[in-house]
Every structure is written in structure tokens, then in C-alpha cells.
Backbone as XML, in Angstrom:
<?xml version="1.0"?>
<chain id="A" units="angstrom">
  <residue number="1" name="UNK">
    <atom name="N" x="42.787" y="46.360" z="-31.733"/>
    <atom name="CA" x="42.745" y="45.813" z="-33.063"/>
    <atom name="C" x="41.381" y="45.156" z="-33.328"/>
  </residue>
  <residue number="2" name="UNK">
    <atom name="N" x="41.006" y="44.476" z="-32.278"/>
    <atom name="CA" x="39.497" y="43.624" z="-32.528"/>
    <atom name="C" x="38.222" y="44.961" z="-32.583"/>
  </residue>
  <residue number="3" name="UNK">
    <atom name="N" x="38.777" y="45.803" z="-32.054"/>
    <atom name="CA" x="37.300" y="46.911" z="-32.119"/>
    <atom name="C" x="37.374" y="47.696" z="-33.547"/>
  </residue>
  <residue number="4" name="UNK">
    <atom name="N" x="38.812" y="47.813" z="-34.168"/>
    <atom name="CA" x="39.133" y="48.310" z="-35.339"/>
    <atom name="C" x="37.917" y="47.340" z="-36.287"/>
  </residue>
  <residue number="5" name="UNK">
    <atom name="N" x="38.906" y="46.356" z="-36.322"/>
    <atom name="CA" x="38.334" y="44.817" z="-37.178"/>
    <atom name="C" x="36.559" y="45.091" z="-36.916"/>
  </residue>
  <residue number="6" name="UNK">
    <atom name="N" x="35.854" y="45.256" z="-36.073"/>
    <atom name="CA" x="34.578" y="45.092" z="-35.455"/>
    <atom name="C" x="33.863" y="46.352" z="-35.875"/>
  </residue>
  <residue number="7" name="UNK">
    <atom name="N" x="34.569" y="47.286" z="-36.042"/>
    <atom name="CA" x="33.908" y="48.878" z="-37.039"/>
    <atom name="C" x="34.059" y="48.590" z="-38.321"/>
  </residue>
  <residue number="8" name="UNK">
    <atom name="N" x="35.166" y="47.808" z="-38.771"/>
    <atom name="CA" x="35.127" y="47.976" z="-40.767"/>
    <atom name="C" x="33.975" y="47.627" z="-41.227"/>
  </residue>
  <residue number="9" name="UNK">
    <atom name="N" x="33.807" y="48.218" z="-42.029"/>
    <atom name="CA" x="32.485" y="47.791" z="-43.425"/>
    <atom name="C" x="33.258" y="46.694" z="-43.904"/>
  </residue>
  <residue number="10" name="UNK">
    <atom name="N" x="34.223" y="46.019" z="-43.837"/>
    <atom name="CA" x="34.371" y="44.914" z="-44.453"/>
    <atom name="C" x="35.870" y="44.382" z="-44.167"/>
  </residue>
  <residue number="11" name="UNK">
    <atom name="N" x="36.119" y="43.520" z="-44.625"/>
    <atom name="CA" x="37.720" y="42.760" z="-44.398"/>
    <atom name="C" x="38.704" y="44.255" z="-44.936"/>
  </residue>
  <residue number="12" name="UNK">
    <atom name="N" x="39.689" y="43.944" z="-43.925"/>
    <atom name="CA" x="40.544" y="45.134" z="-42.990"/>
    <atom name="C" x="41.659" y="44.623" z="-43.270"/>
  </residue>
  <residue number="13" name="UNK">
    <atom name="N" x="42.724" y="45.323" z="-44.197"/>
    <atom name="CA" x="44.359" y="45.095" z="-44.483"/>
    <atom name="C" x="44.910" y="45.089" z="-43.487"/>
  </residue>
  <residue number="14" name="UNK">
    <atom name="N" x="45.962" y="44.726" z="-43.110"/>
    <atom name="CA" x="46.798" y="45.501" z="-42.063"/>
    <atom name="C" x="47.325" y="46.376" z="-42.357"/>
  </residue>
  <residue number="15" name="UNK">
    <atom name="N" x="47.697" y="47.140" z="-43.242"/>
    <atom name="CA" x="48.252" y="48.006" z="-43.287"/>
    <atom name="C" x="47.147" y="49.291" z="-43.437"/>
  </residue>
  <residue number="16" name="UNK">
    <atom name="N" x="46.166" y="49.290" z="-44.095"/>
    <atom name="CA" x="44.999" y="50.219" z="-43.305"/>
    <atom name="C" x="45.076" y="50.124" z="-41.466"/>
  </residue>
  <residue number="17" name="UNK">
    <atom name="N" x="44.886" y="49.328" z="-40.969"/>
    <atom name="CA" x="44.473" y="48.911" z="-39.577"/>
    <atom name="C" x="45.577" y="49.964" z="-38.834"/>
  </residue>
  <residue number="18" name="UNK">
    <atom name="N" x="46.922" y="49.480" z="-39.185"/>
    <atom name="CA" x="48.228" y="50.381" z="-38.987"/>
    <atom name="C" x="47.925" y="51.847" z="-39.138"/>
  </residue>
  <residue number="19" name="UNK">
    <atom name="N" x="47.673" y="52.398" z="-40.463"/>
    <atom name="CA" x="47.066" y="53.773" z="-40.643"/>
    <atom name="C" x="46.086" y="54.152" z="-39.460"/>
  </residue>
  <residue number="20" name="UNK">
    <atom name="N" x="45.332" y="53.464" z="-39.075"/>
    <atom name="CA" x="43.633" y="53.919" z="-38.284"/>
    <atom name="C" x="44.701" y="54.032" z="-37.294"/>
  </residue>
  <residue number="21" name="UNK">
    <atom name="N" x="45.334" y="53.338" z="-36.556"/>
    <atom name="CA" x="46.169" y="53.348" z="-35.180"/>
    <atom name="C" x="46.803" y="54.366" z="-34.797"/>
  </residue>
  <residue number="22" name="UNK">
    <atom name="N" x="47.440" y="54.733" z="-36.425"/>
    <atom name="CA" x="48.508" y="55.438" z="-36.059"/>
    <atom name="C" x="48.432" y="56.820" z="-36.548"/>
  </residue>
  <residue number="23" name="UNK">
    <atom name="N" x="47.388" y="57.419" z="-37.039"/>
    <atom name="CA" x="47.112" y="58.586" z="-37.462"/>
    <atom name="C" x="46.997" y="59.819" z="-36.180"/>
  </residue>
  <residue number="24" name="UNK">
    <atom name="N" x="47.718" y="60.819" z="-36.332"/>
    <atom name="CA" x="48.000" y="61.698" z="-35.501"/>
    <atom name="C" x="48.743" y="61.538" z="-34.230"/>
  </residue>
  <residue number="25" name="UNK">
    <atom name="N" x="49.213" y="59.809" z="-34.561"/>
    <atom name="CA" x="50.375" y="59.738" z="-33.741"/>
    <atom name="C" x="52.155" y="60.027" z="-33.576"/>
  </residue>
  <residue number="26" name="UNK">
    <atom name="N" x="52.812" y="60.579" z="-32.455"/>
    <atom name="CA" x="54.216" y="60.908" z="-32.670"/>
    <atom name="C" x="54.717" y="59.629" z="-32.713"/>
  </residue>
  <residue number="27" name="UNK">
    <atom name="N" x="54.434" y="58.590" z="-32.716"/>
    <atom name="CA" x="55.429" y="57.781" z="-32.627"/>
    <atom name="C" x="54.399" y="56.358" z="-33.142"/>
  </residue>
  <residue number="28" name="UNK">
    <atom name="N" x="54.132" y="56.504" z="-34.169"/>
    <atom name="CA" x="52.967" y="55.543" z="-34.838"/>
    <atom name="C" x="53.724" y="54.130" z="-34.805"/>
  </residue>
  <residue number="29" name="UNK">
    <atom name="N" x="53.354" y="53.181" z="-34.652"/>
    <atom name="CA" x="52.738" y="51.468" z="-34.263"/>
    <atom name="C" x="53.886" y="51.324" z="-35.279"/>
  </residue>
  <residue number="30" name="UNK">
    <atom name="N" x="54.380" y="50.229" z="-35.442"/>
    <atom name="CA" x="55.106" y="49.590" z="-36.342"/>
    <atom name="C" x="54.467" y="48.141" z="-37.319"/>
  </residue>
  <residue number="31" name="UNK">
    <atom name="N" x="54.613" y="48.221" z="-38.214"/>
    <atom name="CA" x="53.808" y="46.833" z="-38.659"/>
    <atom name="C" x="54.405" y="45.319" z="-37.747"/>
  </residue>
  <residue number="32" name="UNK">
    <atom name="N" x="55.088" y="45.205" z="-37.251"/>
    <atom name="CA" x="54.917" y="44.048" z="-36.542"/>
    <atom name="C" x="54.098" y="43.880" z="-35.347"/>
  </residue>
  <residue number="33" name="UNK">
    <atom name="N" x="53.878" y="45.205" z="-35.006"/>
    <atom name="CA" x="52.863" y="45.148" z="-33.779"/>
    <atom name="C" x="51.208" y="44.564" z="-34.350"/>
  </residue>
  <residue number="34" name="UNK">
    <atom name="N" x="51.094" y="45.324" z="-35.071"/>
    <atom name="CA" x="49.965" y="44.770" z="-36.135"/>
    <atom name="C" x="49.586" y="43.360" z="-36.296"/>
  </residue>
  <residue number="35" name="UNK">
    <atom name="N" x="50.244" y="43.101" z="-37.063"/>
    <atom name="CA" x="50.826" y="41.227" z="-37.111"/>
    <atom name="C" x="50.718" y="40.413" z="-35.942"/>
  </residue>
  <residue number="36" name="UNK">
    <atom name="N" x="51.490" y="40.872" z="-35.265"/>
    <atom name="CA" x="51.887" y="40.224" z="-34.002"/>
    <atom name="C" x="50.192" y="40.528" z="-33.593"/>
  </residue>
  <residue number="37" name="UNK">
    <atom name="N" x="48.922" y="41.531" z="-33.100"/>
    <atom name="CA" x="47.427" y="41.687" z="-33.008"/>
    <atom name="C" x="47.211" y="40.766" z="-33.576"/>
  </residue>
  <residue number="38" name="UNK">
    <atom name="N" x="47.232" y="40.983" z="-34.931"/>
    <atom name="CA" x="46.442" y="40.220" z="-35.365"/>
    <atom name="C" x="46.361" y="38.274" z="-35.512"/>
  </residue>
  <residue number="39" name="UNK">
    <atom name="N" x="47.543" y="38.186" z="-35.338"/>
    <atom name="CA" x="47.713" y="36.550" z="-35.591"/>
    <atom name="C" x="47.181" y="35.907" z="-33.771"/>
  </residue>
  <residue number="40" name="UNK">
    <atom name="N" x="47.660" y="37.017" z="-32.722"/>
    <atom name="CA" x="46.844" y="36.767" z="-31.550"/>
    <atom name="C" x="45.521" y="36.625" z="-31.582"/>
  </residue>
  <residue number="41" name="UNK">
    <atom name="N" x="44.396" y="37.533" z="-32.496"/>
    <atom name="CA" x="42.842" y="37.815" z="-32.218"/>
    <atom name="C" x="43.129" y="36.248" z="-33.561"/>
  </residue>
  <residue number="42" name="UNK">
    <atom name="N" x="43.621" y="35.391" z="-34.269"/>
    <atom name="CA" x="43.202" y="34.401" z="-35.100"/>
    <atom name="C" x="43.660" y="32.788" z="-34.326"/>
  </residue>
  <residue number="43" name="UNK">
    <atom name="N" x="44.287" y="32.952" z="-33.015"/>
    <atom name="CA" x="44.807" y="32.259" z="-32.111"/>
    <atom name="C" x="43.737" y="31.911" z="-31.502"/>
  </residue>
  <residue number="44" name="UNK">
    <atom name="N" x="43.048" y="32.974" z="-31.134"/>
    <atom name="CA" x="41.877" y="33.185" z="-30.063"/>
    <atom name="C" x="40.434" y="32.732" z="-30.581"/>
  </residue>
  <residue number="45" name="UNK">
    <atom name="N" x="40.747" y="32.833" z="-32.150"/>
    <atom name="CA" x="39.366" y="32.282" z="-32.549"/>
    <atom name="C" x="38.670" y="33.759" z="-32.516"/>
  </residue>
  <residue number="46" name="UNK">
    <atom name="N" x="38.932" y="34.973" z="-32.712"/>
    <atom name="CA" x="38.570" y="35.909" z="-32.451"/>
    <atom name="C" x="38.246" y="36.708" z="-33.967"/>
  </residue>
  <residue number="47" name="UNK">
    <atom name="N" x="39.021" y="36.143" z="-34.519"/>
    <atom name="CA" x="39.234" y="37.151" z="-36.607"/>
    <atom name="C" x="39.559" y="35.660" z="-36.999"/>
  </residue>
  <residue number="48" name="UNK">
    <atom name="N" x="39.521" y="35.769" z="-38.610"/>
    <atom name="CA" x="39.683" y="35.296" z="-39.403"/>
    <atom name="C" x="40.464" y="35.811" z="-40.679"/>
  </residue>
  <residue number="49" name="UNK">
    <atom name="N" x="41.779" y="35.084" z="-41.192"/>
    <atom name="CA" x="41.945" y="36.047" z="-41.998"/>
    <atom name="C" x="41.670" y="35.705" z="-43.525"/>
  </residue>
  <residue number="50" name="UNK">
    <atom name="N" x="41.247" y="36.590" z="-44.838"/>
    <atom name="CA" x="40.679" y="36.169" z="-46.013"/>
    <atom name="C" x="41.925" y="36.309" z="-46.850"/>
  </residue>
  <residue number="51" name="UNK">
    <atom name="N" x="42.577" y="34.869" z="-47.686"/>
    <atom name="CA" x="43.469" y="34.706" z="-47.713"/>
    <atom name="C" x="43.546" y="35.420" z="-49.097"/>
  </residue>
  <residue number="52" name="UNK">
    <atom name="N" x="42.659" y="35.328" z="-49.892"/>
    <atom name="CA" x="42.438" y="35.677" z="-51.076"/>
    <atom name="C" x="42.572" y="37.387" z="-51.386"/>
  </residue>
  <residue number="53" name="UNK">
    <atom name="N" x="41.966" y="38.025" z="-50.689"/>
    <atom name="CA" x="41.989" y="39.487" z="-49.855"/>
    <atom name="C" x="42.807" y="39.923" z="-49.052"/>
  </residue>
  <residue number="54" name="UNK">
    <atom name="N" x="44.094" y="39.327" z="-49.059"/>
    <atom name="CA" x="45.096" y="39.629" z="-47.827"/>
    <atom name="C" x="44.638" y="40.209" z="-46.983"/>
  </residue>
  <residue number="55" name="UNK">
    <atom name="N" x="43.043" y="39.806" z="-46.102"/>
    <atom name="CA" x="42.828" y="40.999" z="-45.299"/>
    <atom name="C" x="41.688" y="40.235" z="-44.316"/>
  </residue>
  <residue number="56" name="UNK">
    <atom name="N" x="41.770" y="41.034" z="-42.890"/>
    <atom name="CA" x="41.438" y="40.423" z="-41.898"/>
    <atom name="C" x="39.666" y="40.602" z="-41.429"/>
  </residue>
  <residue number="57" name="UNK">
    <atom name="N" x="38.965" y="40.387" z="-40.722"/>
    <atom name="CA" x="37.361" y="40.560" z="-40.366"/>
    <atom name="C" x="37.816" y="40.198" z="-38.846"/>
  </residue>
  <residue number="58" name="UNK">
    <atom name="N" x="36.609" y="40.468" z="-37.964"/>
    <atom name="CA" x="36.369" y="40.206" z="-36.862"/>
    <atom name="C" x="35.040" y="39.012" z="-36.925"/>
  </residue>
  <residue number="59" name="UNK">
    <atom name="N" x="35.691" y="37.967" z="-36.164"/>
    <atom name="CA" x="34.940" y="36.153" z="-36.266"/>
    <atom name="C" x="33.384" y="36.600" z="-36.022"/>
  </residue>
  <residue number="60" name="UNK">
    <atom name="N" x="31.921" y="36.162" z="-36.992"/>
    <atom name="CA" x="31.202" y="36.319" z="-36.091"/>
    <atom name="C" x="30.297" y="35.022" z="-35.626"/>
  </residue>
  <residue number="61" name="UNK">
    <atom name="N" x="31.312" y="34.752" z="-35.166"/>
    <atom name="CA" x="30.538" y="33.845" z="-34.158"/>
    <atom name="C" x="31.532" y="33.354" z="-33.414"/>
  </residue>
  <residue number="62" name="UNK">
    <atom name="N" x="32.071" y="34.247" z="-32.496"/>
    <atom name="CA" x="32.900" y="34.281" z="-31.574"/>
    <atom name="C" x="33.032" y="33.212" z="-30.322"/>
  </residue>
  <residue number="63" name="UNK">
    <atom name="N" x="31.645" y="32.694" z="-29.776"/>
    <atom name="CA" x="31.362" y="31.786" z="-28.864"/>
    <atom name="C" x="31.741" y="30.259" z="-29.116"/>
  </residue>
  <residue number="64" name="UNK">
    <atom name="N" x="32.543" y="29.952" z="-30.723"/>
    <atom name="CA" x="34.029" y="28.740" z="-30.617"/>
    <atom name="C" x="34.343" y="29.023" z="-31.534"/>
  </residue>
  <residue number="65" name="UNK">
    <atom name="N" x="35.264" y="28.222" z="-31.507"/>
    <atom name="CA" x="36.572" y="28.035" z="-32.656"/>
    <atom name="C" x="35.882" y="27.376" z="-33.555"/>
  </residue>
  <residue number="66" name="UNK">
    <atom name="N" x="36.278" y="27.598" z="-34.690"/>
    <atom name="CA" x="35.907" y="27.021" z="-36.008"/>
    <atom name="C" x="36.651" y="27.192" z="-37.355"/>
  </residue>
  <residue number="67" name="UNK">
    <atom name="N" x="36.756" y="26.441" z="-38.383"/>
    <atom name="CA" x="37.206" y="26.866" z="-39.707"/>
    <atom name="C" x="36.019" y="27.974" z="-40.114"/>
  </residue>
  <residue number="68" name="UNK">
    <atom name="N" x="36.645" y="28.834" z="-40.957"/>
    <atom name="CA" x="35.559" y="29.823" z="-41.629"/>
    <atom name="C" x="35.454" y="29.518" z="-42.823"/>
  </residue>
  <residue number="69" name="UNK">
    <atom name="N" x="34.043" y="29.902" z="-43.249"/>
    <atom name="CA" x="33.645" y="30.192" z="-44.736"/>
    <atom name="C" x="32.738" y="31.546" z="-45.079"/>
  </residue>
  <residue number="70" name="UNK">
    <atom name="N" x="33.884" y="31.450" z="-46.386"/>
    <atom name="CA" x="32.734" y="32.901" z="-46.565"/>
    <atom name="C" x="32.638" y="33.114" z="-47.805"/>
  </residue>
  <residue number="71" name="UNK">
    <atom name="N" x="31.767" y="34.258" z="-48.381"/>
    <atom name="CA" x="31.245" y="34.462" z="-49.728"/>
    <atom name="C" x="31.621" y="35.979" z="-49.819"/>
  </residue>
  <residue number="72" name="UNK">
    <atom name="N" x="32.113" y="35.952" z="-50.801"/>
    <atom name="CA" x="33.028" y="37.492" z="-50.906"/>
    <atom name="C" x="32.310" y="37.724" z="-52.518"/>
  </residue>
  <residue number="73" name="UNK">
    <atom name="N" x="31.616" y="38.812" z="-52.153"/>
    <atom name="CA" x="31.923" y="39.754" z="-53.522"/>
    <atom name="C" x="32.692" y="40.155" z="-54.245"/>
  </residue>
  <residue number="74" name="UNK">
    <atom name="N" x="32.528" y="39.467" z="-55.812"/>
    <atom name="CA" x="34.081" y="39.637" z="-56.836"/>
    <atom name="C" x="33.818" y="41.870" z="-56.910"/>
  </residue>
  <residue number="75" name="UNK">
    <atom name="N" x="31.955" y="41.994" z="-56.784"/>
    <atom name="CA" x="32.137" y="43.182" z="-57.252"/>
    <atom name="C" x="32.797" y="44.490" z="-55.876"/>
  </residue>
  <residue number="76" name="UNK">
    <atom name="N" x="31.926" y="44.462" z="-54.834"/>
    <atom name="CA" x="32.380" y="45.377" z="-53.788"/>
    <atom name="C" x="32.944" y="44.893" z="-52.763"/>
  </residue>
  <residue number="77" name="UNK">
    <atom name="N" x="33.687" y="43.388" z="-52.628"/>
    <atom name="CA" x="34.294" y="43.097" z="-51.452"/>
    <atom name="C" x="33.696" y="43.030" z="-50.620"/>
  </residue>
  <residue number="78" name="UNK">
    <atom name="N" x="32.276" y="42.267" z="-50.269"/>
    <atom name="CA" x="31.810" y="42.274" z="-48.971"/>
    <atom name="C" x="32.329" y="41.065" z="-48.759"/>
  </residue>
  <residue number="79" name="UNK">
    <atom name="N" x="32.166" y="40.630" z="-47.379"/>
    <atom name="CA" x="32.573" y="39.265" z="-47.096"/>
    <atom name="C" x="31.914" y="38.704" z="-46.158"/>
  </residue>
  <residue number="80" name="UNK">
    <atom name="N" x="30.950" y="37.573" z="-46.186"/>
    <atom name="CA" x="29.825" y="37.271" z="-45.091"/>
    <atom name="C" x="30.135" y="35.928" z="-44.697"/>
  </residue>
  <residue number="81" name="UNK">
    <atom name="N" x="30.670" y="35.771" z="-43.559"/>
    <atom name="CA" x="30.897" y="34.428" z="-42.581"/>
    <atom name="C" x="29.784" y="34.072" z="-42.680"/>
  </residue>
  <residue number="82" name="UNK">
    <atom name="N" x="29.835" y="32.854" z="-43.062"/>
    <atom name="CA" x="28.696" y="31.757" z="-43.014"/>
    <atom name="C" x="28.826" y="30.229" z="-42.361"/>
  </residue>
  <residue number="83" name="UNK">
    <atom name="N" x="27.992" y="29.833" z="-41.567"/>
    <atom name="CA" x="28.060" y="28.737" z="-41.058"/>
    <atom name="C" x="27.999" y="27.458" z="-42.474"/>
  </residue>
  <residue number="84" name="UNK">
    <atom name="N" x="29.239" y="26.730" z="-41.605"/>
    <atom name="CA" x="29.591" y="25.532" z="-43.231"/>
    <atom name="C" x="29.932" y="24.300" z="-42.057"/>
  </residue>
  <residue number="85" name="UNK">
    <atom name="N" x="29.316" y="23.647" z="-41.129"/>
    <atom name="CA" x="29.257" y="22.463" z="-40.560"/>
    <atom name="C" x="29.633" y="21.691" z="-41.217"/>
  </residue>
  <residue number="86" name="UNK">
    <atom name="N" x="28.350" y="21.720" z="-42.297"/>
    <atom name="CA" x="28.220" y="20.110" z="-42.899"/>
    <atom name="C" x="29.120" y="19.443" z="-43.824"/>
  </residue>
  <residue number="87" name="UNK">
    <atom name="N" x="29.734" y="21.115" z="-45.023"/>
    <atom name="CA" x="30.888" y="21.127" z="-45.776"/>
    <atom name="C" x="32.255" y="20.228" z="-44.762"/>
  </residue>
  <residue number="88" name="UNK">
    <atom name="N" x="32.322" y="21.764" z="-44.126"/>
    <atom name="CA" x="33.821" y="21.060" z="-43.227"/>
    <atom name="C" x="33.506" y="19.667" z="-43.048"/>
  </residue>
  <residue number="89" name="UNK">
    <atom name="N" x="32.727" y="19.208" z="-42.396"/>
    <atom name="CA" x="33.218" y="17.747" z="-41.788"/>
    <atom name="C" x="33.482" y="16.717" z="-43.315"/>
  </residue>
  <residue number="90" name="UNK">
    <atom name="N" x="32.869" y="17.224" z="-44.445"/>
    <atom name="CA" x="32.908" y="16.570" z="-45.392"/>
    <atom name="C" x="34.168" y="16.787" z="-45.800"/>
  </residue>
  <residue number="91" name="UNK">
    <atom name="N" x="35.122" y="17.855" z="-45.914"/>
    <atom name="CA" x="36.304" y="18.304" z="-46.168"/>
    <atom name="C" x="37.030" y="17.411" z="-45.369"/>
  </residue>
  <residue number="92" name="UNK">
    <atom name="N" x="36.889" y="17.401" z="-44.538"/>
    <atom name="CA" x="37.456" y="16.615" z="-42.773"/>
    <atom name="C" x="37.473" y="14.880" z="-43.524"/>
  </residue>
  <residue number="93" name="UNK">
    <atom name="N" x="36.690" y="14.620" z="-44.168"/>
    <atom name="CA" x="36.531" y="12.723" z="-44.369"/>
    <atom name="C" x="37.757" y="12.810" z="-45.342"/>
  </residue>
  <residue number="94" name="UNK">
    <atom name="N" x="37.249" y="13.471" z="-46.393"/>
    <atom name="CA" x="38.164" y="13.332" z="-47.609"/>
    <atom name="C" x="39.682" y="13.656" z="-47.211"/>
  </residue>
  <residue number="95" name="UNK">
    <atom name="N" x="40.017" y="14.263" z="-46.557"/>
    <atom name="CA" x="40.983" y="14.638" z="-46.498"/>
    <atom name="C" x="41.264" y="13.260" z="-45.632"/>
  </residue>
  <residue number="96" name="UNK">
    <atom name="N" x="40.862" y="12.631" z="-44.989"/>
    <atom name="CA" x="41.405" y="11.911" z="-43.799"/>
    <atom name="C" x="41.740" y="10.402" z="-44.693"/>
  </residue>
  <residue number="97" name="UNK">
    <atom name="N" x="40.882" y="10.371" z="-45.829"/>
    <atom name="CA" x="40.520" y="8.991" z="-46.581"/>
    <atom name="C" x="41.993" y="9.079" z="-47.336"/>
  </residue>
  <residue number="98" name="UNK">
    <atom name="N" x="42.392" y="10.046" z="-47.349"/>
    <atom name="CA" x="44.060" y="10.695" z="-48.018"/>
    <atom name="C" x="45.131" y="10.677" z="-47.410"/>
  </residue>
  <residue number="99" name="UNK">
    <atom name="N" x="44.820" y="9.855" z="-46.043"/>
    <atom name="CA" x="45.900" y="9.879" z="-44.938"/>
    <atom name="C" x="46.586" y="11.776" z="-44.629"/>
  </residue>
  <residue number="100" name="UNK">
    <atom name="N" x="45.728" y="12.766" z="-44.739"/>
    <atom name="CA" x="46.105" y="13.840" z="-44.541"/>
    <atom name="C" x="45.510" y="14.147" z="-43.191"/>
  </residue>
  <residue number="101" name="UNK">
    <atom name="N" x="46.650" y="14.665" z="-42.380"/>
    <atom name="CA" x="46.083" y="15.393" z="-41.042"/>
    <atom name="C" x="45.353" y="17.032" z="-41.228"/>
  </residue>
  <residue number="102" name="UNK">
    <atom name="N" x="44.252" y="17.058" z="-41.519"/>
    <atom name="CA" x="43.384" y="18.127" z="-41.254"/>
    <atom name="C" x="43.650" y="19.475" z="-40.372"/>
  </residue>
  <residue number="103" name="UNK">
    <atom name="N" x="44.029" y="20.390" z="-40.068"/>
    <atom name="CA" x="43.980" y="21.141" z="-39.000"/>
    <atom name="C" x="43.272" y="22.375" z="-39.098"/>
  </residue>
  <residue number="104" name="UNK">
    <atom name="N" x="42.738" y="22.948" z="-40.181"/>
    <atom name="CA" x="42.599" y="24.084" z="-40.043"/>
    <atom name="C" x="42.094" y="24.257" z="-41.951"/>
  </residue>
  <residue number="105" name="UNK">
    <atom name="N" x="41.148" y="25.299" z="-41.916"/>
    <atom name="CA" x="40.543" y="25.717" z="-43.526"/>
    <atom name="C" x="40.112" y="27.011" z="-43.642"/>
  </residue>
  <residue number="106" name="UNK">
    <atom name="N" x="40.343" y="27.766" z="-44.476"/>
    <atom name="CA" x="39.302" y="28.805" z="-44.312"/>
    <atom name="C" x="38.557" y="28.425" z="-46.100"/>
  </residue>
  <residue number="107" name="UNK">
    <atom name="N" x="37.123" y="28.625" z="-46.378"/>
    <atom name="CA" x="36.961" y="28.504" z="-47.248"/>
    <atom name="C" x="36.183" y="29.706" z="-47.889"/>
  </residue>
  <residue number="108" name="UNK">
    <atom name="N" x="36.272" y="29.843" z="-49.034"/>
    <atom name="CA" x="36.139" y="31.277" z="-50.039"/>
    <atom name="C" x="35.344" y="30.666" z="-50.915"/>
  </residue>
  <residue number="109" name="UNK">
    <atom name="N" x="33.953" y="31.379" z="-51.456"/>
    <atom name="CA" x="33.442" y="31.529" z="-52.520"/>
    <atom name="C" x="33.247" y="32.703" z="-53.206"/>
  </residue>
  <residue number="110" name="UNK">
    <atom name="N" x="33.413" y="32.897" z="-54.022"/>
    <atom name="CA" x="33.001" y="34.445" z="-54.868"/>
    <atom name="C" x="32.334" y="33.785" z="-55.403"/>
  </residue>
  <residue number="111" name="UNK">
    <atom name="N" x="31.565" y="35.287" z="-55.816"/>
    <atom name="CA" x="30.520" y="35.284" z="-56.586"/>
    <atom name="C" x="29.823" y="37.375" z="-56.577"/>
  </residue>
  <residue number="112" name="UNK">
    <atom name="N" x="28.357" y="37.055" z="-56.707"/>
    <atom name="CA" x="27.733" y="38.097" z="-56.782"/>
    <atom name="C" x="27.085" y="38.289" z="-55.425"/>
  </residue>
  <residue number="113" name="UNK">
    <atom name="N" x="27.273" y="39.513" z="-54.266"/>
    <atom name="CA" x="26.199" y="39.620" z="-53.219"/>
    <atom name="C" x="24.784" y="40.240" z="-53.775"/>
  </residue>
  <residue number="114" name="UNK">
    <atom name="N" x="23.618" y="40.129" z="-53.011"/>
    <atom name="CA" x="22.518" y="40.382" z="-53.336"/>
    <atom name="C" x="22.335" y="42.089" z="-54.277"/>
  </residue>
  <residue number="115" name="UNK">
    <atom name="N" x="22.783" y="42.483" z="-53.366"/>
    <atom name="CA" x="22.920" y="44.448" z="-53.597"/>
    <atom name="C" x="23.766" y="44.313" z="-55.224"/>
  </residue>
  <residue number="116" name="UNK">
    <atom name="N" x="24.659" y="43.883" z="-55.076"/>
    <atom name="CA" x="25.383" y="43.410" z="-56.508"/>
    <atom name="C" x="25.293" y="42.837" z="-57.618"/>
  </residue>
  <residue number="117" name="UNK">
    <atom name="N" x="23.727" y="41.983" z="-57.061"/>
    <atom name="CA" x="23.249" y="41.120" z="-58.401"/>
    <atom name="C" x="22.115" y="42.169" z="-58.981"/>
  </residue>
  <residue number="118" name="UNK">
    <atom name="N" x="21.683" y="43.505" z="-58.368"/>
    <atom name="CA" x="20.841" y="44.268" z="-58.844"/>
    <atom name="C" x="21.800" y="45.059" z="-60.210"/>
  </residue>
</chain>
């Protein structure tokens, strides 16, 4: 599943992912096997999934765990992990100044990618 995720041109449904698996197979994958991949490689700190896009990427920056952020194209769906330190921890105060326990974020911006603003 992570080498699937690691070939897409971009954030990966599961139910495509399922198709790639299971094409020309007699006895093709079931979607919980899928699921069950994928929520393991987001355990691991390994994918991320784009909540907005019901659809999954391979983490890149695999060497820790982290909340993700990313900038997704409203026009062709790209989606580019970007380092957001300084955001999160700022997310991290406010939330804490709210008596809210923090655990986990993924954050989304759309907009226009470069190729897209031409």
C-alpha cells in the first residue's frame, strides 16, 4: 500500500488503491483490507490522510511523526506537504488556553498551485 501511495501523482482514494491491487486478480482484496493498510501506514506516521479529498498520500517526511499541512489545488488536486512548525505549536497554545487536549491536526489550504496560476 505505501509503494502504491509513493507512485501516485497525487492523493490516492482507497478505492482506486483497491482497483491498482486488485486488477487481474482471482480473488481481489476486499475494502477492509485497504482500510485496515491504510489506517496502519497513518499509525506509523507513514501517510497522511486529506480529509477534504477523502484520499490518502505517502508522509514526506517520514523520519517523525507530525501533524500535516498541506496546500491542495482547488484546480488539479495536487497536494504538497509542507512543513508548518511554527503554525502547529500556535494551534497547540490556543487550543490549550481553551482547556482543550490537542492530539492530532491535519491542516488544508486551497488555493491556486504555481502550474495553475499560469
Amino acid at each position: 500500500m505505501l509503494e502504491l501511495l509513493l507512485k501516485a501523482n497525487g492523493p490516492a482514494k482507497a478505492y482506486d488503491l483497491l482497483q491498482q491491487i486488485s486488477d487481474g486478480d482471482t480473488s481481489p482484496a476486499k475494502p477492509p483490507t485497504v482500510y485496515r493498510a491504510l489506517d496502519f501506514l497513518l499509525e506509523q506516521g507513514l501517510a497522511h490522510k486529506i480529509e477534504s479529498l477523502n484520499a490518502y498520500v505517502a508522509c514526506g517526511h517520514s523520519d517523525h511523526h507530525h501533524s500535516a499541512a498541506f496546500l491542495i489545488c482547488e484546480k488539479c488536486e495536487l497536494a504538497l506537504e509542507m512543513s508548518s512548525d511554527s503554525t502547529l505549536q500556535a494551534l497547540k497554545q490556543e487550543t490549550s488556553k481553551m482547556s482543550f487536549q490537542f492530539s492530532s491536526a491535519v491542516i488544508e489550504v486551497r488555493g491556486l498551485c504555481k502550474n495553475c496560476q499560469s
